[in-house]
ZAZA-416240 format. One line per 5 residues: their letters; for each residue x, y, z of C-alpha. Coordinates in pm, 1 decimal, always signed. Layout:
BEGIN
a) X Y Z  ...;
REM end
This chain:
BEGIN
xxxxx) +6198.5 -3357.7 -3646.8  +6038.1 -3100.5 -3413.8  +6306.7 -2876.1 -3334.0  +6356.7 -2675.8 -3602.9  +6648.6 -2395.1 -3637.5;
xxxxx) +6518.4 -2078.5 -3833.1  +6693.7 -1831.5 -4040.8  +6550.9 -1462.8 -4094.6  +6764.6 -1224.4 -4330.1  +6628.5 -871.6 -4262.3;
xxxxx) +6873.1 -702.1 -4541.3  +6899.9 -359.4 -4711.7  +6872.5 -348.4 -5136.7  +7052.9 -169.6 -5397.3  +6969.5 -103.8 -5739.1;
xxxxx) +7153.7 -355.9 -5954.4  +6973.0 -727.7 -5916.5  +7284.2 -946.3 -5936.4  +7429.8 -743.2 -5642.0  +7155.5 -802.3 -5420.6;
xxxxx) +7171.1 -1197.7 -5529.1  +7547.0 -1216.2 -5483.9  +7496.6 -1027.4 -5107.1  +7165.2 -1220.6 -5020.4  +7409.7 -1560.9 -5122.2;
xxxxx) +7692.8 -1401.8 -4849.3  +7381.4 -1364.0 -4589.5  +7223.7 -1682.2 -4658.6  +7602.7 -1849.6 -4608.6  +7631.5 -1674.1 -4271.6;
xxxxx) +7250.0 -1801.5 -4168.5  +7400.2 -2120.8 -4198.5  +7670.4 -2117.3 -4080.1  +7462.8 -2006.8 -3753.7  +7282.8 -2345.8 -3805.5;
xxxxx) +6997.6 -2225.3 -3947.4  +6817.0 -2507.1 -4152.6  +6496.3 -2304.2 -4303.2  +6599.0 -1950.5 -4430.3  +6328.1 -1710.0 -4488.8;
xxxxx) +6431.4 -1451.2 -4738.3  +6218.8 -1115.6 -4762.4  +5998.9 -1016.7 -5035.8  +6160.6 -948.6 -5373.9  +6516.1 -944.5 -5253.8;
xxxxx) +6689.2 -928.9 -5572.6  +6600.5 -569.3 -5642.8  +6435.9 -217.1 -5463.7  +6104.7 -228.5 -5437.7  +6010.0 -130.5 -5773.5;
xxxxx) +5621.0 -86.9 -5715.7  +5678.3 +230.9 -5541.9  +5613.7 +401.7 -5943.9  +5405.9 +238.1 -6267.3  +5712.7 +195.2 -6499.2;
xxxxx) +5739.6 -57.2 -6786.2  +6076.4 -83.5 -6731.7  +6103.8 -248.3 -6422.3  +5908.9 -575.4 -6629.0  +6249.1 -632.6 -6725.6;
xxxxx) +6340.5 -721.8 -6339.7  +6130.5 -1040.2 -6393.5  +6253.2 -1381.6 -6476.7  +6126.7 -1772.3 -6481.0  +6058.5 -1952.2 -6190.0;
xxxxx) +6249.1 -2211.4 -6207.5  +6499.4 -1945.7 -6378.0  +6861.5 -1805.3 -6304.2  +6804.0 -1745.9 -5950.2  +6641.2 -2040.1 -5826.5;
xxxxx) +6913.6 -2278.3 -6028.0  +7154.4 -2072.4 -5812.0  +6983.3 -2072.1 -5448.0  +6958.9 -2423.1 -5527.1  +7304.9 -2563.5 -5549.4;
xxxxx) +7305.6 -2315.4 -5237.5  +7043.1 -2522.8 -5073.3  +7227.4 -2828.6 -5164.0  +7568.8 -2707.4 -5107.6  +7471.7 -2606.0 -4705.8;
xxxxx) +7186.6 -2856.1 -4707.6  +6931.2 -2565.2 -4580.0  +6584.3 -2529.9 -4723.5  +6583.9 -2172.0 -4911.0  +6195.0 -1977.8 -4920.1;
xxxxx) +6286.7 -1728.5 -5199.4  +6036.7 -1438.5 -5331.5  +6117.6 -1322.3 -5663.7  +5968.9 -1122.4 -5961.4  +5806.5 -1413.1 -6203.1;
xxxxx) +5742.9 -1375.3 -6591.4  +5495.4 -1653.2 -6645.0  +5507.3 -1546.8 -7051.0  +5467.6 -1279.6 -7248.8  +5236.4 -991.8 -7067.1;
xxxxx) +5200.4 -1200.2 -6740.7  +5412.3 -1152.2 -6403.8  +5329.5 -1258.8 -6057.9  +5485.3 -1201.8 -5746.6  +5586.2 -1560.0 -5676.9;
xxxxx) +5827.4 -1721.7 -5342.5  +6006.8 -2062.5 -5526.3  +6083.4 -2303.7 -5218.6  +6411.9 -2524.8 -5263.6  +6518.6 -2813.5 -5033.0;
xxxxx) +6785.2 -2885.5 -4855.1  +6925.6 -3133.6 -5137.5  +6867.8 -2852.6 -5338.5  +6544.7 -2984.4 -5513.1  +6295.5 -2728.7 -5617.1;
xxxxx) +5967.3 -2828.6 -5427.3  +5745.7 -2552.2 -5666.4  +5613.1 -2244.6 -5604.8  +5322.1 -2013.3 -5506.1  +5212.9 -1738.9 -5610.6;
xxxxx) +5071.5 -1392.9 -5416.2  +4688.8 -1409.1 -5408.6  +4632.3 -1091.4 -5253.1  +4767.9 -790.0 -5450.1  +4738.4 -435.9 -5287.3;
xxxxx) +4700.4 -118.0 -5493.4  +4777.2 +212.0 -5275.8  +5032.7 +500.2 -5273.5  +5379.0 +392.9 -5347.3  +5261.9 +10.5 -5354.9;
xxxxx) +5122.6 -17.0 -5690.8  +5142.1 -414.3 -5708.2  +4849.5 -466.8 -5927.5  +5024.8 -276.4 -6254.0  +5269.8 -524.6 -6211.4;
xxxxx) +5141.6 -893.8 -6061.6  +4864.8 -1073.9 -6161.2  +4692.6 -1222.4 -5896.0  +4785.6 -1616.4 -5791.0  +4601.1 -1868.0 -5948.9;
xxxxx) +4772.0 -2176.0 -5769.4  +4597.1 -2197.9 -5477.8  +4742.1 -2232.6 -5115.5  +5031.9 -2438.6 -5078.9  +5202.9 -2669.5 -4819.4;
xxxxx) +5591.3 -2751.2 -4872.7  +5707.7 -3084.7 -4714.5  +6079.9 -2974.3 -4664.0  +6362.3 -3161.0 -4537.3  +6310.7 -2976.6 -4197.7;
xxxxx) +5926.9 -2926.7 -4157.5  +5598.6 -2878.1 -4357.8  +5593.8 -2491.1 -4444.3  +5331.9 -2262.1 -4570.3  +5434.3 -1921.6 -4745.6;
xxxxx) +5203.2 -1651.5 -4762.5  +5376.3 -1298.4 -4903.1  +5336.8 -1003.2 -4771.6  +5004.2 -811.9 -4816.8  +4811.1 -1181.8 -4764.5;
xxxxx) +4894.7 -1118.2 -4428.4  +4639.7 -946.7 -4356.8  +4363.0 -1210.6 -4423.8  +4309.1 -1467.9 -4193.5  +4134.8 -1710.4 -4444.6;
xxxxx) +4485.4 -1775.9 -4634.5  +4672.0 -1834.0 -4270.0  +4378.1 -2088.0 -4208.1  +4356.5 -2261.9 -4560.5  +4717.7 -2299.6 -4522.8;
xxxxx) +4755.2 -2425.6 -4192.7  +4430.8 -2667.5 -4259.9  +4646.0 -2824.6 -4567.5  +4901.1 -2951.4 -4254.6  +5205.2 -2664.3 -4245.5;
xxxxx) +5354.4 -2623.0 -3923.1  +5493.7 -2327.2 -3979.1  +5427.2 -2003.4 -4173.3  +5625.2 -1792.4 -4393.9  +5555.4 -1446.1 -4471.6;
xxxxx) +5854.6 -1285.0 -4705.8  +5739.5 -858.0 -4662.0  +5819.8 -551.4 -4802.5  +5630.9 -303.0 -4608.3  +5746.0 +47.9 -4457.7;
xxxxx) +5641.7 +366.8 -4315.9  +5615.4 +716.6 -4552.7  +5862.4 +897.6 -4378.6  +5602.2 +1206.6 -4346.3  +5422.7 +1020.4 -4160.4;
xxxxx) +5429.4 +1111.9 -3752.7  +5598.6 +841.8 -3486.0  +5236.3 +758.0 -3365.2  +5113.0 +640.4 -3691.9  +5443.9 +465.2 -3779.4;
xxxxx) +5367.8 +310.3 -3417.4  +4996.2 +229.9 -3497.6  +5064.4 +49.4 -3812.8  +5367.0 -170.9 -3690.3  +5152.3 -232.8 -3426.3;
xxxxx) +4813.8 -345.7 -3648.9  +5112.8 -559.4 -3880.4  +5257.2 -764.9 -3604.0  +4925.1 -804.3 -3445.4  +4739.6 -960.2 -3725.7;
xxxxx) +5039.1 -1173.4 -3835.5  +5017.4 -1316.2 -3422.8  +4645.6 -1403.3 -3453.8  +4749.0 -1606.5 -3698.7  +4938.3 -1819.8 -3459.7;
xxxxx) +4689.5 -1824.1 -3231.7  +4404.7 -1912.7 -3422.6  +4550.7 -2206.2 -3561.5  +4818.1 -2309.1 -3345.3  +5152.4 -2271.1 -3543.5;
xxxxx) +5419.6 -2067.9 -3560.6  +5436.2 -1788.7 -3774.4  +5755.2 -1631.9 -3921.7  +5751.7 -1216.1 -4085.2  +6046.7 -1119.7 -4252.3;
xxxxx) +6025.5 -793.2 -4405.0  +6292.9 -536.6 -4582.3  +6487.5 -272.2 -4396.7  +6652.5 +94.0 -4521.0  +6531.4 +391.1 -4695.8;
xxxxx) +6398.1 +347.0 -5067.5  +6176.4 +568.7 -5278.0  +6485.7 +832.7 -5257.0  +6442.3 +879.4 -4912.3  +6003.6 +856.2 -4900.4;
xxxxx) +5987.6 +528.1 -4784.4  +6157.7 +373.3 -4516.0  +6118.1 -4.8 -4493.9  +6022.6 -97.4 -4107.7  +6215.3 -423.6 -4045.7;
xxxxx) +6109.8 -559.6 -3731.0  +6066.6 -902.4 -3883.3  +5989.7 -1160.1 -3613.1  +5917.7 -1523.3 -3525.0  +5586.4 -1586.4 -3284.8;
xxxxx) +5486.5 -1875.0 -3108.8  +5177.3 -2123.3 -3141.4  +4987.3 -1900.5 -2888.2  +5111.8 -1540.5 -3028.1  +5401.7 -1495.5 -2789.8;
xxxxx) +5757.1 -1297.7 -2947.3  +6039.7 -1501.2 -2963.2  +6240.8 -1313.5 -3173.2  +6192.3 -937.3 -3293.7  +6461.1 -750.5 -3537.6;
xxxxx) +6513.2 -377.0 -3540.2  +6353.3 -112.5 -3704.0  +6679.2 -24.6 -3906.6  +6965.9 -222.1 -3888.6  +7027.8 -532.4 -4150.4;
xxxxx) +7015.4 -874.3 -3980.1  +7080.2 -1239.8 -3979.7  +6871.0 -1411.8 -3738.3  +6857.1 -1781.1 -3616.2  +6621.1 -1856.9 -3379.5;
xxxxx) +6506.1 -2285.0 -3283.9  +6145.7 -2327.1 -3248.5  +5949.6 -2659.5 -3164.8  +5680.3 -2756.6 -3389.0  +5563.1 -3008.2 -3146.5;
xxxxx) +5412.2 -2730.8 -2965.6  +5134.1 -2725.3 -3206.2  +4971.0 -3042.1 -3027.3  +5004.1 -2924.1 -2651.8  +4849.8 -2526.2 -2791.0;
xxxxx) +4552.0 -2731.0 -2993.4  +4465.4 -2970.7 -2695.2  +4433.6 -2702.9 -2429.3  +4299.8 -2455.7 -2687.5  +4060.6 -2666.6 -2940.5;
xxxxx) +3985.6 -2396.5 -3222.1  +4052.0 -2628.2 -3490.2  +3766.6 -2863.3 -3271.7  +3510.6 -2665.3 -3229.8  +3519.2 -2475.1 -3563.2;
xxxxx) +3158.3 -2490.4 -3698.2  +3262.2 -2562.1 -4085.4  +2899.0 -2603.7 -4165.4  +2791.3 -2208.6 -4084.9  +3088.3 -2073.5 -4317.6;
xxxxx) +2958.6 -2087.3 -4619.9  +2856.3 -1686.4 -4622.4  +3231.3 -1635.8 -4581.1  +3239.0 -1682.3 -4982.2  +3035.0 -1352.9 -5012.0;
xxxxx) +3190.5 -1019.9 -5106.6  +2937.9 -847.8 -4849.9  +2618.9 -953.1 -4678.2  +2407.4 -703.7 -4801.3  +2069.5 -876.0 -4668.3;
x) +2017.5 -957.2 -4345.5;
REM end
């Protein structure tokens, strides 16, 4: 099918993990019952963002994946026949955790997972005391729906994932966010760094000729030092805004997009054609240091 119906659920969090399950269950039930077949959830909804401090005690957020949640979003899955893209906190074993999306079907089956490659370490996002870095490569989900790629948050910013995954076939990707503005920060920087988000994420799209879905958190966190932008959005094959969500409010989105569009955007606009895959191989470099 090429008409696909799209579910975003921009939502606020609370403290207390089974809370923000039990209310994420509520919004993925209303999603549906909007028609949505693919629901995007944002990056770990099931708690705050914990990364904001180095604490040993938020380990204890983390669970297996396939694990409690998952064998609950997928009887969801199955019960409203929607495909679920889920980002949750993953204990591997003992001593290893990785920030991890687990995709389930629409009959509920659990098509795997993948795990964040690129894991930030700045002020208030201090990923890489918690998440080892993802070791399963780039993935492409053949749902019920359409082929997916999910990419999380912070890979966002590198165009060689977007690629990888779009070259392995998805016709749409996923990016489950949890990124915000320090609320010292002045309205032009806020402004600047939505901006350089949204922008990056688009080029995407373009580049390769899919469409690209953000959906980030929204609310204050970080007792009131970190307010979570929102503004999750669905872009077109050529970079265009379909849908945009506010800066503040909690929302449940549905939004139909055509994946056919691919073809007609990669005809007229051959980047995929003309790449030269033989001159790329300095792309593997850290830096270029001679020239």
């Amino acid at each position: 099918m090429s008409t696909v119906k799209i579910g975003l659920v921009q939502t606020t969090c609370v403290k207390d993990k089974e809370t923000n399950l039990d209310q994420t269950i509520e919004k993925i039930k209303e999603a549906a019952a909007k028609g949505a077949q693919i629901i995007c959830l944002q990056e770990l909804f099931t708690s705050l963002y914990f990364c904001d401090v180095e604490d040993y005690e938020n380990f204890k957020l983390a669970e297996s994946i396939p694990g409690p949640a998952t064998e609950r979003l997928s009887k969801l899955a199955a019960e409203l026949q929607v495909v679920i893209i889920a980002s949750l906190f993953e204990k591997r074993t003992q001593g290893i955790y990785h920030n991890t999306v687990a995709v389930l079907d629409a009959d509920g089956t659990y098509l795997g997972k993948y795990r964040k490659m690129h894991i930030p370490d700045d002020p208030a996002y201090y990923e890489k005391f918690y998440f080892t870095p993802g070791d399963l490569g780039y993935k492409m989900f053949k749902t019920k729906f359409a082929k997916i790629g999910v990419l999380i948050c912070w890979d966002q910013w590198y165009p060689e994932a977007s690629r990888i995954t779009a070259l392995m076939g998805a016709e749409i990707l996923f990016y489950p966010t949890a990124i915000g503005w320090a609320t010292s920060q002045d309205e032009a920087t806020n402004t600047e760094q939505f901006n350089a988000w949204q922008t990056i994420q688009r080029s995407h799209a373009v580049a390769n000729g899919v469409h690209v879905v953000s959906v980030n958190r929204v609310g204050f966190e970080q007792n009131g030092a970190m307010k979570f932008w929102g503004g999750s959005f669905i872009s077109n094959p050529f970079g265009r805004i379909l849908y945009q969500a506010s800066h503040d409010k909690e929302e449940i989105v549905v939004h139909e997009i055509d994946t056919s569009k691919t073809d007609s955007y990669r005809t007229h606009w051959p980047f995929l054609r003309d790449r030269r895959i033989d001159s790329y191989e300095p792309i593997t470099k850290r830096f270029i240091d001679e020239v």
